[in-house]
VOKOL-854522 format. One line per 2 residues: number of its first residue (from 1); their letters; for each residue z negated, x, y of C-alpha. Coordinates in Angstrom, 2 decimals, always signed. Layout:
<rs>
NUM> a> Z X Y | ...
</rs>
This chain:
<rs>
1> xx> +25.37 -25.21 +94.65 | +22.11 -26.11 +93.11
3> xx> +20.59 -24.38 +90.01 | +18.87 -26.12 +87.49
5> xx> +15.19 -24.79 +85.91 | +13.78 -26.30 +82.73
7> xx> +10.09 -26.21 +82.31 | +8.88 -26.82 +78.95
9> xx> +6.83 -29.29 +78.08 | +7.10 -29.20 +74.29
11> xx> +5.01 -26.29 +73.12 | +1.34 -28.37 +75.20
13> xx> +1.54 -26.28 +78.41 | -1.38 -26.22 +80.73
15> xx> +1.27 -26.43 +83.78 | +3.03 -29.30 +84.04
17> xx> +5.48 -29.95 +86.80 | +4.24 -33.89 +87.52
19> xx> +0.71 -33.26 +86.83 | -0.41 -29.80 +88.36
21> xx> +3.01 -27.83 +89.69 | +3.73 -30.54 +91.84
23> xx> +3.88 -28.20 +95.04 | +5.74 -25.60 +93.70
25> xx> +8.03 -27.88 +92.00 | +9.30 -29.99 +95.42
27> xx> +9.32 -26.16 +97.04 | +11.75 -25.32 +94.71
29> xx> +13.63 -28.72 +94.70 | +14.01 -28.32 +98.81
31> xx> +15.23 -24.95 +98.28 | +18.53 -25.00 +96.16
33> xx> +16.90 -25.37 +92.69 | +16.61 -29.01 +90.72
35> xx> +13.51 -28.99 +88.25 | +13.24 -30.90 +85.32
37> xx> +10.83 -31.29 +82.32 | +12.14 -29.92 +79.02
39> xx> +11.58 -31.42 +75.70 | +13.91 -30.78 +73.46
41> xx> +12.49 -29.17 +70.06 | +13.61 -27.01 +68.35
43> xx> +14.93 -25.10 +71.33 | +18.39 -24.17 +70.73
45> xx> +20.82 -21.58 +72.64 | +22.72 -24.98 +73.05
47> xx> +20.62 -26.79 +74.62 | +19.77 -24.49 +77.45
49> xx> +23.57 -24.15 +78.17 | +22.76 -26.67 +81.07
51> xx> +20.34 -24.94 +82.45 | +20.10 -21.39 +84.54
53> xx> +16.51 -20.79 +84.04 | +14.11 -21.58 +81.27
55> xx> +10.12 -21.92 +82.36 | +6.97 -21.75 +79.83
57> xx> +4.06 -22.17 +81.58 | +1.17 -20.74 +79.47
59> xx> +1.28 -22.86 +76.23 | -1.93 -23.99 +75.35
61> xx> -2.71 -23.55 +71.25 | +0.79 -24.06 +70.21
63> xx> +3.15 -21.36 +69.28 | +7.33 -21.13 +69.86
65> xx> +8.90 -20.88 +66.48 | +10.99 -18.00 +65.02
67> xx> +14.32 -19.46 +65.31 | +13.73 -20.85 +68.68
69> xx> +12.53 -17.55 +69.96 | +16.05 -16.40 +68.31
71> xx> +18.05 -18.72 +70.18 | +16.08 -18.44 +73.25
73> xx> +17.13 -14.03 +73.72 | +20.77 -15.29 +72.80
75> xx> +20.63 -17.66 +75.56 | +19.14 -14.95 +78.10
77> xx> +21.69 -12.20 +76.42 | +25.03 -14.26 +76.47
79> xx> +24.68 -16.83 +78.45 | +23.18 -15.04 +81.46
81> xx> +19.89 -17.16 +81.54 | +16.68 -16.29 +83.71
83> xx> +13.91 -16.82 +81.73 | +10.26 -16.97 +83.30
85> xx> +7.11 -16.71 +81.23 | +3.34 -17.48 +82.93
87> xx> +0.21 -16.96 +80.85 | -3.07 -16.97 +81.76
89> xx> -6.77 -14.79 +81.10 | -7.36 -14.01 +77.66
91> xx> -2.99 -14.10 +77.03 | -1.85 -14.95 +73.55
93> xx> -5.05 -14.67 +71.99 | -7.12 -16.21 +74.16
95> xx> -4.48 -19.08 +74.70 | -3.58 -19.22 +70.84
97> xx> -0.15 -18.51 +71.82 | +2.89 -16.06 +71.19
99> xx> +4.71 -15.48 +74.54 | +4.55 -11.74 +73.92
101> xx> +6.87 -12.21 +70.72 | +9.32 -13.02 +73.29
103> xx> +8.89 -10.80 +76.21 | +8.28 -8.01 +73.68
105> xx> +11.99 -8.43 +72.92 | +12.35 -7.27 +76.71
107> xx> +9.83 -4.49 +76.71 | +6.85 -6.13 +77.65
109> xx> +3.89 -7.36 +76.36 | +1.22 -9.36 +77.52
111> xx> -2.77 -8.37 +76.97 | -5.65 -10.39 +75.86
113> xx> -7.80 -9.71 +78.92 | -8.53 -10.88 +81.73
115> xx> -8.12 -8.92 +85.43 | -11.32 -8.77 +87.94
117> xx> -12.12 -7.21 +90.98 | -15.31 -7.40 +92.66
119> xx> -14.44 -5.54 +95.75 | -11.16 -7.38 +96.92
121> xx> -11.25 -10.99 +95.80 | -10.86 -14.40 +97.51
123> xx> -14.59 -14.99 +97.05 | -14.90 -14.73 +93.39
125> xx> -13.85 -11.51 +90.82 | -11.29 -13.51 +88.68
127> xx> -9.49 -14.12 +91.80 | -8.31 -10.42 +92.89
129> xx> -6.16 -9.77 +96.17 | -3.48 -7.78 +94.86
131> xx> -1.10 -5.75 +97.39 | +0.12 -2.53 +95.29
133> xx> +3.94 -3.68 +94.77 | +4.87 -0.22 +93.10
135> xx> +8.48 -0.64 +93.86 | +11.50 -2.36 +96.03
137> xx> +12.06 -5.67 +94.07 | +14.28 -8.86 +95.73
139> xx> +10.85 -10.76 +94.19 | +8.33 -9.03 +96.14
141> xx> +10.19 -8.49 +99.20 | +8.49 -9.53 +102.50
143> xx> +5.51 -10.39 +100.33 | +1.84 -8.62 +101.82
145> xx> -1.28 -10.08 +99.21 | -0.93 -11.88 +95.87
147> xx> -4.16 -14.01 +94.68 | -3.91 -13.29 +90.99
149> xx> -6.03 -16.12 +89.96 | -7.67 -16.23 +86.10
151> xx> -4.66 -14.14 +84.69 | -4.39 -11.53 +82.11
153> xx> -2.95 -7.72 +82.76 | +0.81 -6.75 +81.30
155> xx> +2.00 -3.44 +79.68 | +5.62 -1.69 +79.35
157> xx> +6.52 -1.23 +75.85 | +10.19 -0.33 +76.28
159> xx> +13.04 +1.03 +78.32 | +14.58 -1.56 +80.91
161> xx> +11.26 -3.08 +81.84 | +9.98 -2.61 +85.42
163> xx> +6.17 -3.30 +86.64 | +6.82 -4.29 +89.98
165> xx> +3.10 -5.43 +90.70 | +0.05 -4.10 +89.50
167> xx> -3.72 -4.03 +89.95 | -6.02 -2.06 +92.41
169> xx> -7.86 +0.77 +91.82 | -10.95 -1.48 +92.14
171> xx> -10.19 -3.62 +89.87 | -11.09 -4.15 +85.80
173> xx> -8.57 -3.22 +84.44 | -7.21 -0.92 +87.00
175> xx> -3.56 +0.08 +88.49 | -2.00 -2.19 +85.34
177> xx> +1.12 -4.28 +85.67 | +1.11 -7.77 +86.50
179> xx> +4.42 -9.11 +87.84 | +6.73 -7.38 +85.04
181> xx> +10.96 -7.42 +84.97 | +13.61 -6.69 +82.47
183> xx> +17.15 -7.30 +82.30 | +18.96 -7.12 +78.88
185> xx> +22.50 -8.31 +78.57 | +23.50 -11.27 +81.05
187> xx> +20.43 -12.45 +81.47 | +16.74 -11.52 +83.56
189> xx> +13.35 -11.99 +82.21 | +9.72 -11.95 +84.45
191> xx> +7.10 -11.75 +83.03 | +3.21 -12.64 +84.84
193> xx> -0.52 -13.29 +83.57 | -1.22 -15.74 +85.50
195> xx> -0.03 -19.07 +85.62 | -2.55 -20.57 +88.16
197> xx> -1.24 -18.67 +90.88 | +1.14 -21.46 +91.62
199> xx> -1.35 -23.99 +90.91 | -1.98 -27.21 +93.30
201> xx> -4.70 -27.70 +95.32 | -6.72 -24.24 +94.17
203> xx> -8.37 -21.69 +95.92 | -5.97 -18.83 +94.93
205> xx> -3.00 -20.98 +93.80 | +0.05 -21.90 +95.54
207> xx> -1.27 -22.74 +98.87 | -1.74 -19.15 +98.89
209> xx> +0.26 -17.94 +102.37 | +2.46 -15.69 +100.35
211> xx> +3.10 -17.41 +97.54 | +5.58 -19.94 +98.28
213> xx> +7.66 -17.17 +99.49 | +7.36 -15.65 +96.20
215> xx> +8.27 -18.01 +94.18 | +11.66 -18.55 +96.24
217> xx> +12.09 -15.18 +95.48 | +11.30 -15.22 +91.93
219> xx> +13.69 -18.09 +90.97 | +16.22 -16.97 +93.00
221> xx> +16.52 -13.00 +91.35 | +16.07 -15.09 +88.01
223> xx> +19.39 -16.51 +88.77 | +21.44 -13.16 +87.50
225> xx> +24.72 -12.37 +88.72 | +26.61 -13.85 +85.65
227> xx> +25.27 -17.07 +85.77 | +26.01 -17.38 +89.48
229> xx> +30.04 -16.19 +88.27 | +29.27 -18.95 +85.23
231> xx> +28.54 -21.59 +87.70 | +31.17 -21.18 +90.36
233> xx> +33.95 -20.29 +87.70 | +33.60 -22.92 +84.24
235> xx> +32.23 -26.29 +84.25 | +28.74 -25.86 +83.20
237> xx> +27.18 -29.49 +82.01 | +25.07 -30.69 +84.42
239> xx> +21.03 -31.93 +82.40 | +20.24 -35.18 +82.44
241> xx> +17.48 -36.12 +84.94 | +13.41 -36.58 +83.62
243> xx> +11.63 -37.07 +86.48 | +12.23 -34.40 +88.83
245> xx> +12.46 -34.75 +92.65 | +11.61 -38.40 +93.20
247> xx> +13.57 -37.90 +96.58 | +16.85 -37.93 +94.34
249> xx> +18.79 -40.38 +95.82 | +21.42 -40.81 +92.71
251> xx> +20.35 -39.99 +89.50 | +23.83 -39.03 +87.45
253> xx> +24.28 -40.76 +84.26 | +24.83 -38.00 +81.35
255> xx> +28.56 -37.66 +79.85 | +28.77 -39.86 +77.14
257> xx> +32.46 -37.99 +76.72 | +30.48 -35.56 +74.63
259> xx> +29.84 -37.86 +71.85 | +31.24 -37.76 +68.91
261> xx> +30.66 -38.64 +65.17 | +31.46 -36.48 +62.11
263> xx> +35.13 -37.61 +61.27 | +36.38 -38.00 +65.28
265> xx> +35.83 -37.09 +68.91 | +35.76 -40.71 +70.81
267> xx> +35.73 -40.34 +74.49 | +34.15 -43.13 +76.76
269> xx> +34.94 -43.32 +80.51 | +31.96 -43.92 +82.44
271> xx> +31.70 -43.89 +86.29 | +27.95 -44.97 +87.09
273> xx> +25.52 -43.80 +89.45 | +22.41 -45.63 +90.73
275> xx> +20.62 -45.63 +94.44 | +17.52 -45.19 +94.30
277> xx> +15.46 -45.53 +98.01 | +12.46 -46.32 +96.87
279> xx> +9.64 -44.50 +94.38 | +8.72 -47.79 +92.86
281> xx> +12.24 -48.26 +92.06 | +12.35 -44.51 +90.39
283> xx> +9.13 -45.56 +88.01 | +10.58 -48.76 +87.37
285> xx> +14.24 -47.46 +86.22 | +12.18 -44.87 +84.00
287> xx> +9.76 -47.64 +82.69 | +12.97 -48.99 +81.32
289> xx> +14.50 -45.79 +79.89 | +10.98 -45.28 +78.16
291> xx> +10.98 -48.37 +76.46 | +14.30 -47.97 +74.91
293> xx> +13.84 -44.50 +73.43 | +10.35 -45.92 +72.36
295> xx> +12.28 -48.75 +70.12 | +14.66 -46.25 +68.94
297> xx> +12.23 -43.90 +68.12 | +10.32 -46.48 +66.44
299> xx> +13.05 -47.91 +64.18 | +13.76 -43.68 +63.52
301> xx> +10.63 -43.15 +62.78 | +10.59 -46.86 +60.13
303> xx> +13.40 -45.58 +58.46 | +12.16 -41.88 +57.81
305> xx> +9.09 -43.51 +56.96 | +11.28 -45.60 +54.25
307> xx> +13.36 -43.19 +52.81 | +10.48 -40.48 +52.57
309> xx> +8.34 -42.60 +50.23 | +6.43 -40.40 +47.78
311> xx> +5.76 -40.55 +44.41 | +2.45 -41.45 +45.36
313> xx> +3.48 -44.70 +47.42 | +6.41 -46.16 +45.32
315> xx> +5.59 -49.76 +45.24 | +7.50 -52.16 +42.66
317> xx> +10.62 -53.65 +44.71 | +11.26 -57.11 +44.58
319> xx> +14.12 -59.29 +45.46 | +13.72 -60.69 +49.22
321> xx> +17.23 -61.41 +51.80 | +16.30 -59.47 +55.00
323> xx> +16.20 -62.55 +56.66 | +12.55 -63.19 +55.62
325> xx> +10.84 -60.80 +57.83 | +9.46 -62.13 +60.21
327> xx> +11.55 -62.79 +63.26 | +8.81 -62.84 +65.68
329> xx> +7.09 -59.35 +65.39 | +8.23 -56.81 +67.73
331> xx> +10.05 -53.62 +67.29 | +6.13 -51.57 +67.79
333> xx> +4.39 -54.14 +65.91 | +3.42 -53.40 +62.26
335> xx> +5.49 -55.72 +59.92 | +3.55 -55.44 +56.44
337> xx> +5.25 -57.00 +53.51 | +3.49 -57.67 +50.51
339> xx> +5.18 -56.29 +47.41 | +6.43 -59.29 +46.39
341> xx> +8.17 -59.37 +49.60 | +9.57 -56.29 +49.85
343> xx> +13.57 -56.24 +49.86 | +15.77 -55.42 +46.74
345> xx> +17.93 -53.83 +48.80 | +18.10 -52.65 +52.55
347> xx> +21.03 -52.32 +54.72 | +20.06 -49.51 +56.84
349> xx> +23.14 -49.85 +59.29 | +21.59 -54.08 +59.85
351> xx> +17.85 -52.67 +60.68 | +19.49 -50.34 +63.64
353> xx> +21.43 -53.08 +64.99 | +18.42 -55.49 +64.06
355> xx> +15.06 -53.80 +65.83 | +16.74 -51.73 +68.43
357> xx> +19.97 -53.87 +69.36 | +21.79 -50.58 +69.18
359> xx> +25.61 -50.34 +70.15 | +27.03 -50.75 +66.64
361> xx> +29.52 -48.11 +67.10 | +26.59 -45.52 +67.14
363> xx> +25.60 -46.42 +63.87 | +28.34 -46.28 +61.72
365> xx> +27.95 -44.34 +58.43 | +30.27 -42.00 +56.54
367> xx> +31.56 -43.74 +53.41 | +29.36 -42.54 +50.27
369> xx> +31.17 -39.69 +48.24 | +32.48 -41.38 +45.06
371> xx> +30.83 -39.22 +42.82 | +27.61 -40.60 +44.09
373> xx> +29.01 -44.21 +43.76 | +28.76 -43.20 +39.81
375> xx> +24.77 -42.05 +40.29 | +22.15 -44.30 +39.45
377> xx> +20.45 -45.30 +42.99 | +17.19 -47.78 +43.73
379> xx> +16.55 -50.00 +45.93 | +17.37 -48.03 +49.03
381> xx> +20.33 -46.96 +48.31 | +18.57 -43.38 +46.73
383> xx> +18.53 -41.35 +43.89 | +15.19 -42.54 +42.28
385> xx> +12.46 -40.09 +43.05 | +11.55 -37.78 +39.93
387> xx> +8.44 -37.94 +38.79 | +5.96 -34.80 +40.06
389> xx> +5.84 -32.24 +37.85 | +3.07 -30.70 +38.77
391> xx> +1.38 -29.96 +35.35 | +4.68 -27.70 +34.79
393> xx> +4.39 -25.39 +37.70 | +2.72 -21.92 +37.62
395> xx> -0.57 -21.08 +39.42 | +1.51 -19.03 +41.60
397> xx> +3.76 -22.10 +42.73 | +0.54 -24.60 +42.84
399> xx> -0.52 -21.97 +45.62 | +2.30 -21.85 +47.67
401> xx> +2.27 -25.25 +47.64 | -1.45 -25.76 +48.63
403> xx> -1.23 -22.98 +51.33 | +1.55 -24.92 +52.88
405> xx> -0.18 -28.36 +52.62 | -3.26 -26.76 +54.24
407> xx> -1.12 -25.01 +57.16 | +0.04 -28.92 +57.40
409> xx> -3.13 -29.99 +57.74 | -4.19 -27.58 +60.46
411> xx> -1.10 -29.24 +62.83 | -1.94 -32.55 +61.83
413> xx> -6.14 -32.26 +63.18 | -5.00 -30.04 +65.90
415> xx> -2.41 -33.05 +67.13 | -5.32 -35.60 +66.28
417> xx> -7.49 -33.22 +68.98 | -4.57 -32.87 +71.37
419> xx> -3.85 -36.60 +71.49 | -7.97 -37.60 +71.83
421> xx> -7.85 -35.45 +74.66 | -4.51 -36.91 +76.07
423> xx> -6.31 -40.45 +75.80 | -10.11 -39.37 +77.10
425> xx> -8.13 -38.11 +80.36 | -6.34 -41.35 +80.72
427> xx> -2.92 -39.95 +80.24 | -1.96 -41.87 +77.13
429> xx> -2.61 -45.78 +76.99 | -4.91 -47.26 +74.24
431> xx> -1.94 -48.89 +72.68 | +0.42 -45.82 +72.16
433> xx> -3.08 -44.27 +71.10 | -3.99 -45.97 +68.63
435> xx> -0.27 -46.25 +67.11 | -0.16 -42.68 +67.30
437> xx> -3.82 -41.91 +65.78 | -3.37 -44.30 +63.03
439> xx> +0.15 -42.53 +61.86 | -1.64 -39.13 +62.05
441> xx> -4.77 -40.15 +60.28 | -2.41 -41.31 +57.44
443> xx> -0.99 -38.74 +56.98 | -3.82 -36.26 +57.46
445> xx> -5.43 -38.65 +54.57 | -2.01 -38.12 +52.32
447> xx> -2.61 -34.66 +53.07 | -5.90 -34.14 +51.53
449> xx> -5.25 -36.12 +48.64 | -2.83 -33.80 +47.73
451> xx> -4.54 -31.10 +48.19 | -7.70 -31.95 +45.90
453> xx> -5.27 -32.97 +43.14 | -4.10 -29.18 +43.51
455> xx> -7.44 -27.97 +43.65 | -8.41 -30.00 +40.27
457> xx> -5.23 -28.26 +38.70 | -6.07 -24.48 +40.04
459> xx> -9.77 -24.77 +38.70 | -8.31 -25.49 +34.90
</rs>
């Protein structure tokens, strides 16, 4: 029986299973464990059903939310799931991250140092030797010398929690934990500061002698008794593939069974599976996958676009047939439409089936309510957008609302910075770049706007 580990990649973490946990991740795929990349936001209890352990490997200046962090301890209480958290020197402060408002919820916290030893190192101070394993743990058994490369210390805040590693006596700061434990409900929680321990290619990462071993050990105590029971006794779904162990040779199609729409279950047969020999077949068959969420996404992301049209943006509506746009332009090319041109009315369900050739039976609407059939609507098919009244709200309310606009605006540069680095490195394509930057300068642009019109209304 294999078990199935999700490593986030949604909250920008600086270890990435197909980028720099490459080792560790085809250890653990040769060992009983399947790993795949996690991106579902927000996390939901859910959504980790399919999964037995849940991975976040040091997020880098991005924080979990509230409600995910809710749903996260009622996946690890009820559900039995191992949960593993890796941060790095400097912790949540240093990393502008929150992992501690989750382990704290274990009894742990993590500390915004970072542990040296000049005495016992592999060469260098922020790479300490560590052998005091203060107690018999199924993790650190047969394991002699940890390198605990660039990572921050740990402290107990609450009964349940173990330290089952800690520091030297030599070291800055001394005989603190660094490999923490807790078990609370079903579930098991670990807890360590440093996530370049299992690193590629590093001096002091996972080509450390001992630390393959660990992290067998690790995933396998993560694994708690009640998900093992879970496993063997109910059919637990099985997550769909994202490029885990290219040496998979059939990728399993998800259960379309599960579908369903708001007025009926429909259940739809499928027996499929695909053999795949080859890499360059693996890349190809995910080139294709990638393309089709990238038109659906695209023709989401038109139609938000659409029906989200503020106040500020309302053009005058003309009659046009949807017929007249131009046939030609693909579904990522801009199609601009001069007011004139701009349709009277648009069938929603027609630009689905139109840009992204999508199985019509997935986008079938509910029949509108008849006591909106009496409502005046405009050209979409909406309730015309009231004018802003923004000269009839209180100081206190033009606050709120600026303070929110301006926490906006802080995502919006930071994702601007995150995606110019993502394109300097070569990991994002000029084209997606450029579609991306253009969106986020729009709205970053929107954004101030507002704002200054705020400002011009606080100052009378």
């Amino acid at each position: 029986m294999s078990y199935h580990i999700a490593f986030d990649i949604a909250h920008k973490p600086r270890g990435q299973i197909d980028e720099n946990l490459t080792e560790i991740r085809d250890h653990l795929n040769s060992n009983g464990f399947v790993c795949y990349n996690f991106l579902e936001v927000p996390i939901t209890e859910e959504s980790l059903i399919p999964y037995d352990i849940l991975v976040f490997v040091c997020p880098d200046f991005a924080k979990i939310a509230p409600l995910e962090i809710t749903e996260i301890i009622n996946w690890v209480t009820n559900s039995g799931g191992g949960l593993l958290l890796l941060s790095h020197a400097g912790g949540d402060r240093g990393r502008g991250s929150n992992l501690s408002e989750i382990s704290e919820q274990f009894g742990i916290a993590f500390e915004s140092d970072q542990v040296l030893d000049e005495r016992t190192n592999l060469g260098i101070e922020n790479i300490p030797l560590i052998s005091t394993f203060n107690i018999p743990h199924p993790i650190t058994a047969d394991i002699d010398t940890i390198c605990y490369r660039s990572g921050c210390s740990l402290t107990i805040i609450g009964s349940g929690a173990l330290a089952i590693a800690s520091s030297n006596e030599s070291s800055e700061p001394f005989s603190c934990p660094l490999i923490c434990v807790s078990d609370l409900g079903n579930g098991r929680v670990c807890c360590i500061g440093s996530y370049e321990m299992f690193r590629d290619n590093i001096g002091g990462g996972f080509q450390c002698s001992d630390h393959p071993n660990l992290a067998i050990n690790m995933f396998k105590w993560l694994v708690s008794d009640y998900r093992m029971e879970l496993r063997a006794t109910i059919d637990v779904p099985t997550p769909i593939p994202q490029r885990s162990d290219i040496s998979t040779s059939v990728i399993e199609q998800p259960d379309y069974s599960r579908i369903s729409t708001p007025s009926e279950k429909r259940k739809i047969d499928i027996d499929f599976s695909m053999k795949i020999s080859k890499k360059s077949e693996l890349m190809e068959l995910l080139k294709i996958f990638q393309t089709q969420l990238t038109t659906i996404k695209t023709t989401i992301d038109k139609l938000i676009e659409t029906a989200s049209i503020s106040q500020d943006d309302v053009m005058e509506l003309k009659n046009i047939e949807i017929s007249q746009v131009p046939e030609k332009k693909g579904v990522d090319e801009e199609v601009s439409l001069e007011p004139s041109q701009t349709p009277e009315k648009v069938d929603t369900k027609s630009i689905l089936q139109e840009l992204a050739n999508i199985d019509p039976t997935l986008t079938d609407l509910p029949p509108k309510p008849e006591s909106m059939k009496k409502e005046e609507t405009d050209e979409l098919g909406l309730k015309p957008v009231p004018k802003l009244k923004t000269k009839d709200k209180s100081k206190k309310e033009l606050k709120s609302e600026k303070k929110g606009l301006e926490t906006k605006l802080t995502s919006v540069k930071d994702l601007l910075n995150f995606i110019d680095k993502k394109h300097s490195s070569g990991a994002l394509d000029d084209e997606e770049y450029a579609k991306r930057s253009k969106k986020l300068q729009k709205d970053l642009k929107k954004t101030k706007k507002r704002i200054d019109i705020l400002d011009k209304l606080l100052v009378k």
